[in-house]
OpenMM code with the backbone's topology and positions (N, CA, C; nanometers):
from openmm import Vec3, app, unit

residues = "UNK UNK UNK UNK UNK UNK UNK UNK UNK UNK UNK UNK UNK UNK UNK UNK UNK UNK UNK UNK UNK UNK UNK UNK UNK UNK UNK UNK UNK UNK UNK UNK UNK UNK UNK UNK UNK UNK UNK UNK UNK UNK UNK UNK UNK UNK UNK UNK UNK UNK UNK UNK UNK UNK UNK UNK UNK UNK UNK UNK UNK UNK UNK UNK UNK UNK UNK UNK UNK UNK UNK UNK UNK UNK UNK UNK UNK UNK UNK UNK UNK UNK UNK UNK UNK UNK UNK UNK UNK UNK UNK UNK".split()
positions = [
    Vec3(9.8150, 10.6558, 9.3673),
    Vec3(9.8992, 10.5851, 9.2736),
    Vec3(10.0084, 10.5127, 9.3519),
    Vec3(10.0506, 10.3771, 9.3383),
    Vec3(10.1342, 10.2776, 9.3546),
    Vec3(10.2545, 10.3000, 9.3117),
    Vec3(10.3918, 10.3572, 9.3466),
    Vec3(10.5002, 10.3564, 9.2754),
    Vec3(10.5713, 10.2280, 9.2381),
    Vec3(10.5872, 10.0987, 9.3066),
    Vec3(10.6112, 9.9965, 9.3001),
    Vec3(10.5344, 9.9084, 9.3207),
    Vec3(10.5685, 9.7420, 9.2811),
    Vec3(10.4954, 9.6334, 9.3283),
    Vec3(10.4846, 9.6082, 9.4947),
    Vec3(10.6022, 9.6569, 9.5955),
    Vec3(10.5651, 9.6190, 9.7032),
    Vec3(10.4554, 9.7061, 9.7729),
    Vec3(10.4493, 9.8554, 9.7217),
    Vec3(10.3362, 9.9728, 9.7411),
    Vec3(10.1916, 9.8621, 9.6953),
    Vec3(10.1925, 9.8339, 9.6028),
    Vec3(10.0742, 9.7736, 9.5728),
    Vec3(10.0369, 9.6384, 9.6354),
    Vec3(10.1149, 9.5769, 9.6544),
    Vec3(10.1367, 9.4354, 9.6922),
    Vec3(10.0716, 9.4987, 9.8433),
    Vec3(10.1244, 9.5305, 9.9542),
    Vec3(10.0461, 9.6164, 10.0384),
    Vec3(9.9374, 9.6582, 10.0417),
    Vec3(9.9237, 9.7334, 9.9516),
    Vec3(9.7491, 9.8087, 9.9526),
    Vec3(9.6758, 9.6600, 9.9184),
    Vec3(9.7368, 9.5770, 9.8306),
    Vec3(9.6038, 9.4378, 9.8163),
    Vec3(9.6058, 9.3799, 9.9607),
    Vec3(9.6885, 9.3768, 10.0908),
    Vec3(9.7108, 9.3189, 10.1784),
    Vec3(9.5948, 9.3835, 10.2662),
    Vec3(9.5960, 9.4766, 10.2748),
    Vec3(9.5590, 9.5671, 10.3556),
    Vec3(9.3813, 9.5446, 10.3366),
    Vec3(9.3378, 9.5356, 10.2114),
    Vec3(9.2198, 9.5541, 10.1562),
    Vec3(9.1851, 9.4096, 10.1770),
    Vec3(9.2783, 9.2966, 10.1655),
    Vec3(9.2294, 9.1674, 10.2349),
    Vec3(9.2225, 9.1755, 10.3550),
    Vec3(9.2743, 9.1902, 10.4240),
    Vec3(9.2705, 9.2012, 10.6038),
    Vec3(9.1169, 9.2827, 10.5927),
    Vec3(9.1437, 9.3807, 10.5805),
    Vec3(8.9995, 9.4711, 10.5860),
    Vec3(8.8993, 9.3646, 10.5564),
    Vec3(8.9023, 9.2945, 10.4570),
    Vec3(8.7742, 9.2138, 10.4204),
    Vec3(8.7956, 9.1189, 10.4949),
    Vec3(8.8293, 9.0410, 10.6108),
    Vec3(8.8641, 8.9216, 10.6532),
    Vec3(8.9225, 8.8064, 10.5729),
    Vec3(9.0180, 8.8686, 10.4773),
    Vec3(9.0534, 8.7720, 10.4271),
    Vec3(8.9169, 8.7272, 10.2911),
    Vec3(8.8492, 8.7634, 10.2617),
    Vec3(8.7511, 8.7174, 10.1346),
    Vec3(8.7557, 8.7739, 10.0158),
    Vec3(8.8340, 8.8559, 9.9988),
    Vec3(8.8629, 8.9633, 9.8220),
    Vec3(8.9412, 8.8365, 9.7572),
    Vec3(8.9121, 8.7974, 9.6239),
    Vec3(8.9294, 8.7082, 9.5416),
    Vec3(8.9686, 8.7914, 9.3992),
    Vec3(9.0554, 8.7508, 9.3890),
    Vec3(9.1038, 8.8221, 9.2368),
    Vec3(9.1424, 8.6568, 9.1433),
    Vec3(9.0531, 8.6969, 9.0245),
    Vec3(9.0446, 8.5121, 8.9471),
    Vec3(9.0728, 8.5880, 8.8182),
    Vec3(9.1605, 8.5092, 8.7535),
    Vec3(9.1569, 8.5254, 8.5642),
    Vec3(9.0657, 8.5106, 8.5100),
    Vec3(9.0171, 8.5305, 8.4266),
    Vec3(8.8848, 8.5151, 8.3609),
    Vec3(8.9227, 8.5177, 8.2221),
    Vec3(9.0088, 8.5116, 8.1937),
    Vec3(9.0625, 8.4969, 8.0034),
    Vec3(9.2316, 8.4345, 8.0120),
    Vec3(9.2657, 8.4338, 7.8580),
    Vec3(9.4299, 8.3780, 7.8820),
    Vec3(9.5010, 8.5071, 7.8701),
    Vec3(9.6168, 8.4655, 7.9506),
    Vec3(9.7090, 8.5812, 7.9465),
    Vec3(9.7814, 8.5862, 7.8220),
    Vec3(9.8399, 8.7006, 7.8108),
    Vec3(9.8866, 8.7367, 7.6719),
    Vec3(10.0505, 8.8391, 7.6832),
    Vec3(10.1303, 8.7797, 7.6178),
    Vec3(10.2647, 8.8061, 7.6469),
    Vec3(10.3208, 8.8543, 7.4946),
    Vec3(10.4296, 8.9991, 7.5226),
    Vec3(10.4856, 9.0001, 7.4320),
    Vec3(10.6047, 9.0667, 7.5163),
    Vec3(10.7384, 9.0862, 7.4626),
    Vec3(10.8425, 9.1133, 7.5197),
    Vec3(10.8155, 9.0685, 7.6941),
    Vec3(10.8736, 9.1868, 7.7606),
    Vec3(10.8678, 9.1476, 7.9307),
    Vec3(10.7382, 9.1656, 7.9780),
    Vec3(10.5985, 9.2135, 7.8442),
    Vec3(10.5380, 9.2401, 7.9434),
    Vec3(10.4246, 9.1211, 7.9297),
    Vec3(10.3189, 9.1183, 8.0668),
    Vec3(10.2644, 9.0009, 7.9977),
    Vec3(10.1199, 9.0334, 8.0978),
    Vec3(9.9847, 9.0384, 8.0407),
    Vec3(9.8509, 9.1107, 8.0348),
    Vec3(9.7259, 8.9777, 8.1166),
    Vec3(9.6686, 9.0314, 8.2067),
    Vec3(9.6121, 8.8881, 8.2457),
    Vec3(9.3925, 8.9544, 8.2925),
    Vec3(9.3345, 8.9144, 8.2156),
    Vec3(9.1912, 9.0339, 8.2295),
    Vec3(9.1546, 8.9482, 8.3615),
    Vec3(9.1446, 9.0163, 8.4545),
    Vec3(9.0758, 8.9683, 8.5949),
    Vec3(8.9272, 9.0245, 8.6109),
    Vec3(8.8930, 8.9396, 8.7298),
    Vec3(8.7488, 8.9543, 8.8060),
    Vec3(8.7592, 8.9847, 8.9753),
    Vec3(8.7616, 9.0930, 9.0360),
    Vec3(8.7898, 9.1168, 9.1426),
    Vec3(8.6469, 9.1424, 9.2657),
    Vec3(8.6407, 9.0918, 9.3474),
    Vec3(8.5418, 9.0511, 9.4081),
    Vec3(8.5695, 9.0468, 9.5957),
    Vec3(8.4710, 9.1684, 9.6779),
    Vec3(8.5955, 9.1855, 9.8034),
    Vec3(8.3766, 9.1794, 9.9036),
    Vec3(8.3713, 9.1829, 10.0387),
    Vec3(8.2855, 9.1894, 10.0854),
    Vec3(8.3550, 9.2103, 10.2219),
    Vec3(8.2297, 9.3126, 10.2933),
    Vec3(8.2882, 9.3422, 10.4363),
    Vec3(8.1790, 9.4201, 10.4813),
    Vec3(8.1318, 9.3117, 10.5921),
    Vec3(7.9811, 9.3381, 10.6150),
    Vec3(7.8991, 9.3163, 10.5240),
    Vec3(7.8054, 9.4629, 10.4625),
    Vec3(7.7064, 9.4667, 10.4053),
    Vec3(7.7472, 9.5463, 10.2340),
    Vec3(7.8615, 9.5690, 10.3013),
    Vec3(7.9572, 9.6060, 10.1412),
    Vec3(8.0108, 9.5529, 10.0339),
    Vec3(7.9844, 9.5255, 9.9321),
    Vec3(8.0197, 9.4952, 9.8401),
    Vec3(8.0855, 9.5270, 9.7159),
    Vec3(8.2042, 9.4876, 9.6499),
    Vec3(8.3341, 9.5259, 9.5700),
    Vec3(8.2672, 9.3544, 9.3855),
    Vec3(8.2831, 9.4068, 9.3046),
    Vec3(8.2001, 9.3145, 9.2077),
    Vec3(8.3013, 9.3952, 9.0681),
    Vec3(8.3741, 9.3278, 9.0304),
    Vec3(8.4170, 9.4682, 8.8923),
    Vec3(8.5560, 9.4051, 8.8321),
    Vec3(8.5324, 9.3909, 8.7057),
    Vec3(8.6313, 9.2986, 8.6279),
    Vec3(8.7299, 9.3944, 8.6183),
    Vec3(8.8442, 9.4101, 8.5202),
    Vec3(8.9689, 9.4809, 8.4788),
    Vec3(9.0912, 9.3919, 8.3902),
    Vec3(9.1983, 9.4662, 8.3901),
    Vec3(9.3350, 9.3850, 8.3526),
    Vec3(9.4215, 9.4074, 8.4418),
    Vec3(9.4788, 9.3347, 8.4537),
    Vec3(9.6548, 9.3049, 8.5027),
    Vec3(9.7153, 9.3215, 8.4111),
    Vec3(9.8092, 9.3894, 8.4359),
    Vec3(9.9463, 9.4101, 8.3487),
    Vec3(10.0846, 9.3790, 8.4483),
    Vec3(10.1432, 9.2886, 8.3917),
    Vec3(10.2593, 9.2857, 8.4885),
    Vec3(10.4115, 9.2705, 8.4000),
    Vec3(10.5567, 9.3459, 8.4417),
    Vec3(10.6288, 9.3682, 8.3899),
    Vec3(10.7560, 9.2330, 8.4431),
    Vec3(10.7743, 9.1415, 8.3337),
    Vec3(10.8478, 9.0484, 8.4298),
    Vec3(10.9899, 9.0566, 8.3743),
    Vec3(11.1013, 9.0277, 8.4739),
    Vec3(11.2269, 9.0251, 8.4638),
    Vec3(11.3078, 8.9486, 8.4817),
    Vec3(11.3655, 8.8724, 8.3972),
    Vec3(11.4327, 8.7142, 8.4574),
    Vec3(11.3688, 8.6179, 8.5758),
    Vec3(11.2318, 8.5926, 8.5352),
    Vec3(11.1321, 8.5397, 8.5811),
    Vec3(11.0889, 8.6032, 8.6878),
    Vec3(11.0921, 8.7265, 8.7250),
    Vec3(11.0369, 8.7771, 8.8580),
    Vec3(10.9455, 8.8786, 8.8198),
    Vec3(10.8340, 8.9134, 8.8375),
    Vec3(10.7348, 9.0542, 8.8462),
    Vec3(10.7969, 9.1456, 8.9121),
    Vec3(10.8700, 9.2614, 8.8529),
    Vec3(10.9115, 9.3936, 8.9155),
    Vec3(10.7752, 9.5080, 8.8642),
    Vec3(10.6930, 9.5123, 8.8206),
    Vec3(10.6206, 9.5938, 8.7850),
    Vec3(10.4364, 9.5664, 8.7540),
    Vec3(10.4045, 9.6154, 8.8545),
    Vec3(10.2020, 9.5539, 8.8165),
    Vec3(10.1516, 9.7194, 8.8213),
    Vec3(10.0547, 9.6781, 8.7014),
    Vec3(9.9907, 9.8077, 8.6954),
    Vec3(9.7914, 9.7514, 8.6691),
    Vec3(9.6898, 9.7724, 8.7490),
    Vec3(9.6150, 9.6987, 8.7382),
    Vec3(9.4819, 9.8310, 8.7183),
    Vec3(9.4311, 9.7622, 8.5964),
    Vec3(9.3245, 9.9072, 8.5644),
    Vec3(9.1987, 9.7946, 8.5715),
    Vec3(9.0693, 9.8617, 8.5938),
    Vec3(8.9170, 9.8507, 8.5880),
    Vec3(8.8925, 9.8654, 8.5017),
    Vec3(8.7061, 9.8072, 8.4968),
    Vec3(8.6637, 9.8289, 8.3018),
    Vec3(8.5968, 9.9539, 8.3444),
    Vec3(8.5776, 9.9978, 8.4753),
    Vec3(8.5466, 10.1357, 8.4803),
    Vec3(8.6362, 10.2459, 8.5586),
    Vec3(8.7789, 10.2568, 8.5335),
    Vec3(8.8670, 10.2834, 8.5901),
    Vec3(8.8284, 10.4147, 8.7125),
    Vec3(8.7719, 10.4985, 8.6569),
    Vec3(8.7314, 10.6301, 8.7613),
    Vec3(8.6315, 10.6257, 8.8505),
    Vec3(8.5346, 10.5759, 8.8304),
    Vec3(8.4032, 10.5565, 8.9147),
    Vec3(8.4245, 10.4046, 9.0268),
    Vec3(8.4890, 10.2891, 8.9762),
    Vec3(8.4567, 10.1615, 9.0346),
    Vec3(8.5788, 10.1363, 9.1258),
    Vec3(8.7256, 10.1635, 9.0395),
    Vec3(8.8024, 10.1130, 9.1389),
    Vec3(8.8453, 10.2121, 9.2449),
    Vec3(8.8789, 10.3604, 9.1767),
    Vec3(8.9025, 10.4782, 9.2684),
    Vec3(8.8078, 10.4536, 9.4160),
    Vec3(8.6775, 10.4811, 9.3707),
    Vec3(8.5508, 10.4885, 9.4734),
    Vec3(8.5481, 10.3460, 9.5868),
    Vec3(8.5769, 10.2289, 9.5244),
    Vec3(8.5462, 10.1329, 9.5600),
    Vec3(8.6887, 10.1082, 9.7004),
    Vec3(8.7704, 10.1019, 9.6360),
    Vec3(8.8792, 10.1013, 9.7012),
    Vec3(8.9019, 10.1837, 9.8417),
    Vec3(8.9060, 10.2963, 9.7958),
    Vec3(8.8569, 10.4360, 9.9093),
    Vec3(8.7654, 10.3766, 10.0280),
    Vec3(8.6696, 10.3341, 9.9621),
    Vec3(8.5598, 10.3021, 10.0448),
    Vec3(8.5856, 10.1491, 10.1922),
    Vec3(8.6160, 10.0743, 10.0733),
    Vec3(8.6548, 9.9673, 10.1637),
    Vec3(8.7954, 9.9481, 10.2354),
    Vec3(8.8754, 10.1401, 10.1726),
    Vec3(9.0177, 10.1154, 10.3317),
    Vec3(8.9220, 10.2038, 10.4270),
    Vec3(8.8507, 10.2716, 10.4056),
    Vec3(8.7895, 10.3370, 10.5008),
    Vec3(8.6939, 10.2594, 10.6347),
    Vec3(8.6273, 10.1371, 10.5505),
    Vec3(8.5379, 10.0688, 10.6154),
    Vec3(8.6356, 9.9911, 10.7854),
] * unit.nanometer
topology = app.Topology()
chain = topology.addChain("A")
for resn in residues:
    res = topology.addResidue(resn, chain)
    for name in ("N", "CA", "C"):
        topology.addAtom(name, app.Element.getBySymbol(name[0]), res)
């Protein structure tokens, strides 16, 4: 678990480097806002070597006088795809 955006902001860094730079995270619907918070359904997509990362989700991000202090980002298969997947490719 990520306590902050720069914890996470990191681990996505890290997992790009690992991939040479090729993990692609794209919107795939419109985002949707109510108070600070505001919801964005992604498509996340990473390769390294012969490994492969393929698996949609949401973004949730908490914004504050125009700045993101808070991302919380779940899978459409939260336990099996991103846990496993992730693991796998800091390991690789």
């Amino acid at each position: 678990m990520k306590n902050n955006l720069g914890e996470t902001l990191q681990m996505l860094m890290g997992i790009k480097e690992d991939t040479s730079g090729n993990m692609v995270v794209k919107p795939i619907g419109p985002m949707l806002k109510s108070s600070g918070l505001v919801s964005v359904p992604v498509w996340f997509t990473a390769k390294k070597e012969t490994k492969t990362m393929d698996l949609g989700g949401m973004d949730l991000f908490q914004v504050k006088d125009g700045k993101i202090v808070h991302v919380w980002t779940f899978s459409d298969d939260q336990l099996t795809k991103m846990t496993s997947t992730i693991i796998t490719l800091q390991k690789m």
